[in-house]
N, C-alpha and C positions, 0 to 999 in steps of 0.2 A: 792816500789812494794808491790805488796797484799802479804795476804799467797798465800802456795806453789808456788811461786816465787822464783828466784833472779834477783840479779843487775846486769850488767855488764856495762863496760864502752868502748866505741869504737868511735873513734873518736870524744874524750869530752865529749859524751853523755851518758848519762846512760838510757841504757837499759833492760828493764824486763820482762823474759823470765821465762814460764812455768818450774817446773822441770822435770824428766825422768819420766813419766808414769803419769803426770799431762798435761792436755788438756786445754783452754779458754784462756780470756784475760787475759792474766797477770796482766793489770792493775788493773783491775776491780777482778776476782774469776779465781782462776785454781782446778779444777776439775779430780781426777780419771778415766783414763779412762774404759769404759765399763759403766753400769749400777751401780745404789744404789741401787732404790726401782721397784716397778714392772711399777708405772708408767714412767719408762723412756723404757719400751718394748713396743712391738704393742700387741692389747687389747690381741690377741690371744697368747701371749708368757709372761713367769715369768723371774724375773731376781734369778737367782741361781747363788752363787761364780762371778758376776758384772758381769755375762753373759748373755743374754736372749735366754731362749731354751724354747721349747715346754713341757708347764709341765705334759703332758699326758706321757713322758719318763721316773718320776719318780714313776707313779701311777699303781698301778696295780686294775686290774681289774675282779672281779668274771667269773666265767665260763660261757658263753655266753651274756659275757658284752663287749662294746665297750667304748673306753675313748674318751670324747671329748671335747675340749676346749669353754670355752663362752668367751664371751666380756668384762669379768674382770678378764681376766688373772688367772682364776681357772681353774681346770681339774675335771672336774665331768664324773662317768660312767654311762654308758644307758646299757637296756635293749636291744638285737638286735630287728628287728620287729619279732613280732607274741608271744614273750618272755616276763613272767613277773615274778616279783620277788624284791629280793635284789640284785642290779648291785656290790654292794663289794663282796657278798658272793657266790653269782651265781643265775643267772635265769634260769629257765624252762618253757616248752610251754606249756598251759591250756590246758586242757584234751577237753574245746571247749568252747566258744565264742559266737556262737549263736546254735539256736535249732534244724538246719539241717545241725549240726554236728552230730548227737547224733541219736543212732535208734530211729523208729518213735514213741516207746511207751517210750520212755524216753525225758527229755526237759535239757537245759544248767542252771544248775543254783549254785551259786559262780561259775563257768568257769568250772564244774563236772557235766557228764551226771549222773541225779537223776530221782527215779521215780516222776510224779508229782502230785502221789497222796494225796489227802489231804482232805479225806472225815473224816463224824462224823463216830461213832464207830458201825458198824453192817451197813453201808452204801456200795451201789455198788458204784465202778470207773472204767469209762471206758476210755483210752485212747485214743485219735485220732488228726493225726498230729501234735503230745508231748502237746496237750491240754488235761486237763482233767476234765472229768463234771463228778460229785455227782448225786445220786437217791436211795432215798428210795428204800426197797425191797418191795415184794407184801406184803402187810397189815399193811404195813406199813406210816406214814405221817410224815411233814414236813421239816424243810430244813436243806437238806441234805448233808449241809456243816460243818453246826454244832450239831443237835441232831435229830434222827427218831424216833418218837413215835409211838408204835402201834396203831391202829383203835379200836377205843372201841367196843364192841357187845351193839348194840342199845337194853334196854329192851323194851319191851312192853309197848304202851302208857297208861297215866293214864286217860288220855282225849281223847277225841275228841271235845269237848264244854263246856260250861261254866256250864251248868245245870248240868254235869258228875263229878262235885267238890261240895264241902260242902259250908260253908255259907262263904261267902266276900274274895273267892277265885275263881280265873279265870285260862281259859286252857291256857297254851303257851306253844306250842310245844310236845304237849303231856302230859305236866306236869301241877298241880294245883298251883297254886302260888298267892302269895298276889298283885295285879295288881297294889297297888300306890309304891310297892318296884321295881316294873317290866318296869313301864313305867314313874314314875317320872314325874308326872304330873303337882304339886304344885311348887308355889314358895318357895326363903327361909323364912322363919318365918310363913310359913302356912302349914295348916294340913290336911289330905289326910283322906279322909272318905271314904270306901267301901259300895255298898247299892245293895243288894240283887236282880237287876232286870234278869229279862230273856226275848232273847235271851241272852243279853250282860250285864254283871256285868256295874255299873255306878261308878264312881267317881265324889266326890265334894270336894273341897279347898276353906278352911276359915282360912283366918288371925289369926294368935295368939291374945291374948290378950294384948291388946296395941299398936296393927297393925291395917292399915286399908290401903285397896288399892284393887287392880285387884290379888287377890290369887293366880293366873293362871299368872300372871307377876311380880309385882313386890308389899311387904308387907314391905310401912314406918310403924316407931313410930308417934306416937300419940302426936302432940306438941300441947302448946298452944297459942293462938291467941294472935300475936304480934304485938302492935299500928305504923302503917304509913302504908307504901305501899310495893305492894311485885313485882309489876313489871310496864312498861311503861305506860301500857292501863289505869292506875289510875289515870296516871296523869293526865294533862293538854296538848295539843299536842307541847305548846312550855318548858315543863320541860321535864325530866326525874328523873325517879327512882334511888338514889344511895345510900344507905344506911340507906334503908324503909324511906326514905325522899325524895318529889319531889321538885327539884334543877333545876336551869335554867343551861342547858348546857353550854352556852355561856361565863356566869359568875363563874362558878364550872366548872374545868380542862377543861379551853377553850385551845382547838387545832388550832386556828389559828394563823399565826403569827402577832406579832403587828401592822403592818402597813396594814395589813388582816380585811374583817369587818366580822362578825358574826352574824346570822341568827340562831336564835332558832326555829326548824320546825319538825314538825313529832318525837316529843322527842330525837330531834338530832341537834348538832350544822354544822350549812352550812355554808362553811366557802369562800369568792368570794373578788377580788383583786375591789378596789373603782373605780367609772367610770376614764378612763385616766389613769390608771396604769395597769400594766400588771405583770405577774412572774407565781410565787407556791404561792397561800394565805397561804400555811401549813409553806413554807419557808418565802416567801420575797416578798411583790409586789412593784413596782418600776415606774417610771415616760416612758412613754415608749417614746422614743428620736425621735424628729423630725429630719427626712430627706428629704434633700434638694433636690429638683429633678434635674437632667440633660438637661433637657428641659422641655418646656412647648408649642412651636409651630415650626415647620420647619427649620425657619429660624433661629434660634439659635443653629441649626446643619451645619455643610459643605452639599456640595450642591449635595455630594452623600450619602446622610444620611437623613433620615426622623428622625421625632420625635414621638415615637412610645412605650406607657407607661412611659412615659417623662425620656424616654432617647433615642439616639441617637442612630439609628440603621439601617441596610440596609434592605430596602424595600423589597429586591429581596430574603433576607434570610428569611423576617419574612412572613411567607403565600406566597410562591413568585405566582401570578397571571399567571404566562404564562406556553405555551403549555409545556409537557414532553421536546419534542425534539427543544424547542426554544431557544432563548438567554436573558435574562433578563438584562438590564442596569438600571441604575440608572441616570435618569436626572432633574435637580431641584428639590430634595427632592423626585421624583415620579418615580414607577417603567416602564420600556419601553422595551417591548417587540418586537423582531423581528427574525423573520425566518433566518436561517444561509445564509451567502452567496451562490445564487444556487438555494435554497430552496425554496417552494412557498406554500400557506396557509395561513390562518389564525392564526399568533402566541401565540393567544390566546385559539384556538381550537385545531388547528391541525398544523403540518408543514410537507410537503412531499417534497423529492426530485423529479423534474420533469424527463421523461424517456427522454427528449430528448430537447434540445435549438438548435441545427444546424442538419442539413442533416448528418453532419459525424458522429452523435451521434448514428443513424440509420443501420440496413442492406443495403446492392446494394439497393435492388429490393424496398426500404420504401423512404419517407422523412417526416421530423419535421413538423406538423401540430397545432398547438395550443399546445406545447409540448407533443406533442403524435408522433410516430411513427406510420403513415399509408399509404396505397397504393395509389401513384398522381394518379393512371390512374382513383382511383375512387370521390378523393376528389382536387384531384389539377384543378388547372384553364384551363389544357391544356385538350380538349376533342379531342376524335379520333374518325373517320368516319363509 
């Protein structure tokens, strides 16, 4: 027999049987009964002293806390609702949670009704429903979240015009000022000239020394003249320009691919797949594969099938020739049109159902005429006196 086991013998046989407070096959494991570990309890219960009990009975819990079991056999405390805190040590309920909790010149914030003031210093606030907007006082300017500066007192201007200023000085705003420091006329490496006209002060921009260019845009240095070429239009229209040297495109960093042919044109390589192949000339051109057709005349279709872009197709699907409301068949490779059973018209034009083929199709007082329903007294054979 295994452990916790014994033997016994009864009639010859030995037999083995679990001990006193041991459970299972004898032959196999005998086992204590009750629990070992927690996973022999359901997820919600611990095994304590081989028992499985609820382990929120050995747990305590802070002052407006609840204990409650998860699905691993642990006892965790909560907070009841509306309650926050530490669940071991106790929770308490926020003084508020959102902003109309709170009077309306106050807003919620960490979960304590605060002012929500929060202007720069010497700024007004005003509250309104626990919003609050920042302003300037009177004489005061800008933003008035972070700092209000007083209004300067405007002096007196020094100008009114350019003629009201001394030499290679112009008005702006009142004031005399160097006009190429004001308006920044010149480019970088060029120099800004003031020239005494009236009404309007002038400005000129000249290149520094060893610059030459558009003053007023943009002032290169001064290089000097370097043998080959310096762009396409030098060359020849089947080279180009690549490093002050004109080079056949085609032959220098040819882009096409090898089985690709190349065209030097317009100082540019054009790159086209050879007649009878097909692809990417940039990637791959390639033999383009003959296909064998499905047909070639009628009769090498079944005899409800036309030959139709040499393949095999139904006449009646491809363009079908007949009316909207008609029937299309297919007979000897050709499509055949006819009016439904009933029906009369032209299947090609038109098909109508007829109003009438017998007298009973008719009112009492009518009968069938050339499929029409009309009065015998005025169109039938029978004349009255």
């Amino acid at each position: 027999c295994n452990l916790n086991a014994e033997c016994r013998v009864q009639f010859h046989r030995a037999i083995c049987t679990c001990r006193d407070g041991y459970t299972g096959n004898a032959q196999i494991a005998c086992y204590e009964i009750g629990c070992r570990s927690d996973s022999d309890c359901p997820a919600t219960e611990a095994c304590v002293n081989k028992n499985c009990i609820d382990p929120c009975r050995y747990t305590q819990c802070g002052r407006n806390a609840v204990c409650k079991t998860n699905y691993n056999h642990n006892a965790r405390c909560h907070c009841i609702d509306g309650y926050r805190g530490n669940a071991l040590t106790g929770c308490t309920r926020p003084e508020c949670t959102r902003d109309d909790e709170c009077p309306y010149h106050l807003s919620c914030q960490n979960e304590q009704c605060r002012d929500p003031c929060d202007c720069a210093p010497g700024a007004q606030c005003r509250v309104d429903n626990h919003r609050a907007s920042c302003r300037c006082p009177p004489g005061y300017t800008g933003d008035a979240s972070f700092a209000c500066e007083k209004i300067p007192v405007r002096d007196p201007d020094q100008c009114k015009m350019d003629a009201d200023c001394s030499s290679r000085l112009a008005c702006f705003s009142g004031t005399c000022k160097n006009p190429c420091l004001e308006a920044k006329p010149c480019a970088q490496h060029a120099v800004c000239t003031v020239q005494d006209t009236l009404p309007l002060r002038t400005m000129y921009c000249v290149c520094e020394e060893g610059y030459v260019g558009d003053a007023e845009k943009q002032c290169l240095p001064v290089s000097p003249i370097q043998p080959g070429c310096s762009s396409d239009i030098e060359c020849a229209a089947t080279e180009t320009c690549r490093n002050r040297a004109c080079v056949n495109p085609c032959t220098e960093f040819n882009p096409c691919a090898r089985t690709a042919e190349c065209l030097a044109q317009s100082h540019k390589a054009i790159c086209s797949c050879p007649v009878g192949m097909v692809g990417d000339p940039f990637q791959n051109c390639y033999r383009e594969p003959v296909i064998t057709p499905e047909c070639t005349v009628d009769s090498e279709c079944p005899s409800n099938r036309a030959c139709i872009n040499q393949k095999c197709q139904d006449p009646c699907a491809d363009g079908n020739p007949c009316a909207g409301n008609a029937e299309c068949r297919t007979l000897t490779h050709r499509p055949l049109c006819m009016c439904p059973q009933g029906w009369g018209g032209d299947p090609k034009v038109q098909c109508y159902k007829p109003e009438c083929q017998r007298d009973s199709d008719c009112p009492y007082d009518k009968a069938c005429y050339n499929e029409k329903c009309l009065n015998p007294c005025t169109y039938g054979a029978t004349q009255c006196g």
